[in-house]
matplotlib code that plots the C-alpha trace (Angstrom):
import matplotlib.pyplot as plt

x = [0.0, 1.5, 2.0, 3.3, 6.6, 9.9, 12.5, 14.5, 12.7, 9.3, 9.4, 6.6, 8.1, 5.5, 5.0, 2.2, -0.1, 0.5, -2.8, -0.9, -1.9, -5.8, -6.7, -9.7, -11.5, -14.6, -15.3, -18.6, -19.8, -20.1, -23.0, -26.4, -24.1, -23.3, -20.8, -20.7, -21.9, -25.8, -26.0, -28.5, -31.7, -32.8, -33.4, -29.7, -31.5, -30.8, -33.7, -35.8, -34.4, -30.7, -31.7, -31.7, -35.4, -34.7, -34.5, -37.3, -39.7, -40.2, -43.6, -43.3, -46.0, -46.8, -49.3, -53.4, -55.4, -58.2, -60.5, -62.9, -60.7, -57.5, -55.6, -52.4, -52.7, -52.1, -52.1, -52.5, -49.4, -47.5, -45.7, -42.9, -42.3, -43.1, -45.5, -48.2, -51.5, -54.2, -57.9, -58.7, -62.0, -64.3, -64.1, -64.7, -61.5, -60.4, -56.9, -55.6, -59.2, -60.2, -62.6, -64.3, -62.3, -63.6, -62.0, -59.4, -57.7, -54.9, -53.4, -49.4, -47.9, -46.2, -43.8, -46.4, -50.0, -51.4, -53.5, -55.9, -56.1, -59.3, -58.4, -60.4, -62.9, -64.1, -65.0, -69.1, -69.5, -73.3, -76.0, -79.7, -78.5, -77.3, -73.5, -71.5, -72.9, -75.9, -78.8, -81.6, -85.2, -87.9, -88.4, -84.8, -85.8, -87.7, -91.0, -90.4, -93.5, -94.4, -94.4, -90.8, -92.5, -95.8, -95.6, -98.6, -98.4, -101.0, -98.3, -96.0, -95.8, -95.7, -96.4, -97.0, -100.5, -101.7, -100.9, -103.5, -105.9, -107.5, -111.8, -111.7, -113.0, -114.4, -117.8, -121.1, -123.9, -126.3, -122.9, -122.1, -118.2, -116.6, -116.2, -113.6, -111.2, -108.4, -106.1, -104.8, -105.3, -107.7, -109.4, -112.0, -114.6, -116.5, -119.9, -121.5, -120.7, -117.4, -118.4, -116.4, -115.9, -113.3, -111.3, -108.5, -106.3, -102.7, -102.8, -105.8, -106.3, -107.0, -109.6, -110.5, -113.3, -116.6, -117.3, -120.2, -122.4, -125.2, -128.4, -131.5, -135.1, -139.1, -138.1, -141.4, -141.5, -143.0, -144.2, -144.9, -141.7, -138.1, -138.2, -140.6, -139.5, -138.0, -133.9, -132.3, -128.9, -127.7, -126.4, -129.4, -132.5, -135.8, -139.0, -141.8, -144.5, -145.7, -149.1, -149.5, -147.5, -147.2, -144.5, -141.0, -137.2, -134.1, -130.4, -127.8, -124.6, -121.8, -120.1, -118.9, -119.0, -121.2, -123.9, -126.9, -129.6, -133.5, -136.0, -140.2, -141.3, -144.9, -147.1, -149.2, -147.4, -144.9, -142.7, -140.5, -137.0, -135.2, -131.8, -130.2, -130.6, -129.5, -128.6, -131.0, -131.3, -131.1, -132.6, -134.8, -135.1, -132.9, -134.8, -137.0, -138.2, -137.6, -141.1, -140.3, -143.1, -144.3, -142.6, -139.1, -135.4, -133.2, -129.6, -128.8, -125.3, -123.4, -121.5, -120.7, -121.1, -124.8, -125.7, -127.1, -128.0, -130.4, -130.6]
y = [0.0, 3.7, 5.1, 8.5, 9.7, 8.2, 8.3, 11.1, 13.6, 12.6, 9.0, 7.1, 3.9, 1.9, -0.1, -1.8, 0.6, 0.2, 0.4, 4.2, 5.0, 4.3, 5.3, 6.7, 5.4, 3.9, -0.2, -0.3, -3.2, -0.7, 1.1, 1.2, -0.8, 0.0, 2.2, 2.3, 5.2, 6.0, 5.8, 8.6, 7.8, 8.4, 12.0, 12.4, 12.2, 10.5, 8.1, 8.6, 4.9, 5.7, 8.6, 7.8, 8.0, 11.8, 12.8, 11.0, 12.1, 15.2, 15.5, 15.1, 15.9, 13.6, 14.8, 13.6, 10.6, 9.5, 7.9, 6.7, 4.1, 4.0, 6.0, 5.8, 2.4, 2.7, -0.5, -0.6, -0.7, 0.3, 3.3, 5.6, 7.4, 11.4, 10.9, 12.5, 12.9, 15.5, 13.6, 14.6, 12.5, 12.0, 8.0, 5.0, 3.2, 1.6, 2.3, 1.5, 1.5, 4.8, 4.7, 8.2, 10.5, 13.9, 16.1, 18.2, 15.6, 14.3, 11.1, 10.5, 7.3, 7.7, 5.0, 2.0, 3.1, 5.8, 8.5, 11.4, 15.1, 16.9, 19.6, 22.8, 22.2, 19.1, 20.6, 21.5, 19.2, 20.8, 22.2, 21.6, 19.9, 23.2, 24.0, 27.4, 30.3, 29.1, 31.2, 29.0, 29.7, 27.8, 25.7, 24.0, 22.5, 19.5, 20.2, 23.6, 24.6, 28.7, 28.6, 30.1, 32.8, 32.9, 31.3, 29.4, 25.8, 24.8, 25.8, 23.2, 19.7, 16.5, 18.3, 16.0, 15.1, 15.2, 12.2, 10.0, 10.2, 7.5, 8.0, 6.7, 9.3, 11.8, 11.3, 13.1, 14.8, 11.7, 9.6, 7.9, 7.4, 9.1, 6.9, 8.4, 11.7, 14.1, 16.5, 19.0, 22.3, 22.4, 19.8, 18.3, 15.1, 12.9, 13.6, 14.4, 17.3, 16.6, 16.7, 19.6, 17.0, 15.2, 17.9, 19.1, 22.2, 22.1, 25.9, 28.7, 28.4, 31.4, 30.7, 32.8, 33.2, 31.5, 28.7, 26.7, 24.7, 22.0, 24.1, 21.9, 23.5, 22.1, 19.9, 17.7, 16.8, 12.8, 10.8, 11.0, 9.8, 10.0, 6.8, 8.3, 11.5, 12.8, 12.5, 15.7, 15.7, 19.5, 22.2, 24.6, 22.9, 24.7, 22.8, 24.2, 20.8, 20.6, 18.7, 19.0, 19.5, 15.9, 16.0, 16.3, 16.1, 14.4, 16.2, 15.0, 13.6, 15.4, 15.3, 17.6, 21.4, 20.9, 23.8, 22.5, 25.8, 24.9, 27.2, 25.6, 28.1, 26.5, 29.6, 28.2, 24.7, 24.2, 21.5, 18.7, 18.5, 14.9, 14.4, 11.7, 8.1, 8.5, 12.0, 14.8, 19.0, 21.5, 20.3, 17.5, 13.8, 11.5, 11.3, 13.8, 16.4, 20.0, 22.2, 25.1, 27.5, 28.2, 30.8, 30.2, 29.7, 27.9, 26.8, 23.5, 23.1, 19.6, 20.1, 16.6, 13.4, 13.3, 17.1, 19.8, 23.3, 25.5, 29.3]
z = [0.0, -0.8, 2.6, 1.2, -0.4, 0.9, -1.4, -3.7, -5.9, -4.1, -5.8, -4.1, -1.6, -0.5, 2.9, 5.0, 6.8, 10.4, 13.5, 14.0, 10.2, 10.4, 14.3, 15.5, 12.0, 12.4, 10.8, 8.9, 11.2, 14.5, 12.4, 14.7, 17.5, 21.4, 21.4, 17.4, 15.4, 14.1, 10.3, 8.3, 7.4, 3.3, 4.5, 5.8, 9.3, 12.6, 12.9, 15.8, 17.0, 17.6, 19.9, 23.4, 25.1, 26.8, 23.5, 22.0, 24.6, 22.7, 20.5, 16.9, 14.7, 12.1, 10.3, 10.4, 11.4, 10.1, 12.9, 10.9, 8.6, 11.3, 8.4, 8.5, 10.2, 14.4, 16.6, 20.0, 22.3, 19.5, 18.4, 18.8, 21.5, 21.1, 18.3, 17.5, 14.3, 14.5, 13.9, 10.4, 10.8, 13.3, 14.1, 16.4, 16.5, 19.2, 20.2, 23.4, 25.1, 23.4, 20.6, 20.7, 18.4, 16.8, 14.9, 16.2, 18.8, 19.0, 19.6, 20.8, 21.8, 25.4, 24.9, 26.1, 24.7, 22.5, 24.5, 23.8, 24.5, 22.9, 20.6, 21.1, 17.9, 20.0, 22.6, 22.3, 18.6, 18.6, 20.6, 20.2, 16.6, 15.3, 15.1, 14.2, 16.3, 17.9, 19.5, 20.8, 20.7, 22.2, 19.4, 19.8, 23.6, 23.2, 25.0, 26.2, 23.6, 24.0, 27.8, 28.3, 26.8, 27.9, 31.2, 31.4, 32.3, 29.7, 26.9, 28.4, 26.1, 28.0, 31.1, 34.1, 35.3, 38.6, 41.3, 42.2, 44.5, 46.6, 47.0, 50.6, 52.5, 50.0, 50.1, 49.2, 50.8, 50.7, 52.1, 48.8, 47.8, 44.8, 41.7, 40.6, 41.5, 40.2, 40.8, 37.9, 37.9, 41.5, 42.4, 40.6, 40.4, 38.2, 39.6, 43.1, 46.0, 47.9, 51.4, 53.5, 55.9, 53.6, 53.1, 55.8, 55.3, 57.4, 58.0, 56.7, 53.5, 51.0, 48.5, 45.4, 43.0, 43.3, 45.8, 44.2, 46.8, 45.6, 45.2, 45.4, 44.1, 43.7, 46.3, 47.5, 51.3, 52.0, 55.0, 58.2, 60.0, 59.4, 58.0, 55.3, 54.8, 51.6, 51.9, 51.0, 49.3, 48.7, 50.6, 49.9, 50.0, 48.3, 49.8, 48.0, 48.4, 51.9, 51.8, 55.7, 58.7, 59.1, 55.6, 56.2, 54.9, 56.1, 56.4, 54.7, 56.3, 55.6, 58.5, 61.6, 60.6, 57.5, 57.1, 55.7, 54.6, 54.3, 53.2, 53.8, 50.8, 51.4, 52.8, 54.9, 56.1, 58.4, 57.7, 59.7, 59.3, 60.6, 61.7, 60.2, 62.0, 65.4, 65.4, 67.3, 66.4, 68.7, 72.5, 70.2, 70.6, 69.0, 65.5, 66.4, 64.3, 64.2, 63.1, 61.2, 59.7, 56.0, 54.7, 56.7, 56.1, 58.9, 58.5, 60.0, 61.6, 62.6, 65.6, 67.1, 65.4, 66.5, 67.2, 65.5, 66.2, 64.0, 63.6]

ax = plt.figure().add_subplot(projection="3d")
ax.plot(x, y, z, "-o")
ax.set_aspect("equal")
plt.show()
């Protein structure tokens, strides 16, 4: 081998290369090795896998994902560390437990599994259906209807009805049980007069607009006991048929603090008003009944369970 020149006028001498001649050069088999040298990738670039892991830990961007078809092609678990894709298109792979992607996240593989941050045009994806700059009106809330606007409950959709009501203990003035009852806006019943007796208010109650009470008129007065006597169901009672003074009617029933009015609108006639069975009025025998003139109102009131007083 020509080690350099030796002899006169520069005339080349050659020799064997000796380990002084060629140290310090790297062998071609130490490429990629421990304690070798890193080659260039085709881009004249380190590859990511001959840089030690601080290094690596760094996020590289490498371009966009598609979520939808898992383009370019990630698998679970691996990756290299540091990077990185963008979501080009909403999808539902599953990578590494994930599988809800929309667009604008990202997904970087730590070193052991790919995770997720959400980028800021996944944040709100819609409201109400509608996306871009979004102002609601009434008609983009599901059963909200006109009544955000109005106020009226009637103007709410699927609005709730009323609970249930059990019948036991509302009763009418002849004693009879409710069929049937409901509560939606006030309370309210198939047929019949709810008797006051049924209905108890924790503290005083404020009532407004008309209170309707069962008016009875042309009412005809029977018999001659209070077995026979015409039963009367309503609050204000009209008798205008009284044969004799032997004819009479029966109260109703309501219960304690019921207010029963009578009015004998026979001339002439007095009439007999009856308890009901085992009751008495005013200083009266049990059963007995109370004479009031033709021509006459009297209003009946239930004090005890088996006492009434007129006025």
């Amino acid at each position: 081998m020509l080690a350099g020149p030796s002899g006169a006028a520069g005339s080349p001498a050659f020799r064997s290369l000796s380990a002084a001649d060629i140290s310090g050069v790297e062998t071609q088999s130490n490429k990629g090795q421990p304690s070798g040298y890193a080659g260039l990738d085709t881009t004249g670039k380190v590859p990511m896998s001959a840089l030690p892991a601080a290094v690596q830990g760094g996020l590289s961007y490498q371009g966009v994902w598609n979520a939808a078809t898992n383009m370019p092609v990630l698998v679970s678990g691996a990756g290299t560390k540091g990077y990185y894709f963008t979501v080009s298109n909403a999808g539902t792979t599953a990578i590494d437990g994930i599988a809800q992607w929309n667009l604008g996240d990202h997904i970087a593989f730590n070193g052991t599994v790919w995770e997720k941050w959400q980028g800021a045009a996944s944040s709100v994806l819609s409201v109400a259906g509608r996306t871009g700059a979004v102002s609601l009106t009434t008609a983009d809330v599901s059963g909200l209807a006109n009544v955000a606007t109005s106020g009226s409950y009637t103007d709410l959709i699927n609005r709730p009805t009323g609970p249930a009501v059990t019948t036991s203990g509302l009763v009418r003035s002849d004693g009879t049980v409710f069929t049937a009852a409901s509560i939606g806006t006030g309370l309210s019943f198939n047929s019949g007069t709810l008797a006051t007796s049924g209905l108890v208010a924790s503290s005083s109650p404020s009532l407004t607009g008309n209170i309707r009470y069962l008016t009875g008129a042309g009412i005809a007065s029977a018999g001659t006991s209070q077995a026979t006597a015409t039963q009367l169901t309503c609050d204000f009672n009209e008798v205008s048929v009284v044969v004799n003074g032997s004819n009479g009617v029966v109260l109703p029933d309501p219960g304690v603090g019921a207010e029963i009015v009578i009015r004998n609108a026979q001339g002439a006639v007095a009439l007999l008003v009856y308890p009901p069975s085992g009751q008495a009025i005013d200083l009266g025998a049990t059963n007995g009944g109370l004479s009031m003139g033709g021509n006459s109102t009297k209003i009946f009131r239930k004090m005890t369970s088996t006492k009434w007083y007129s006025q």
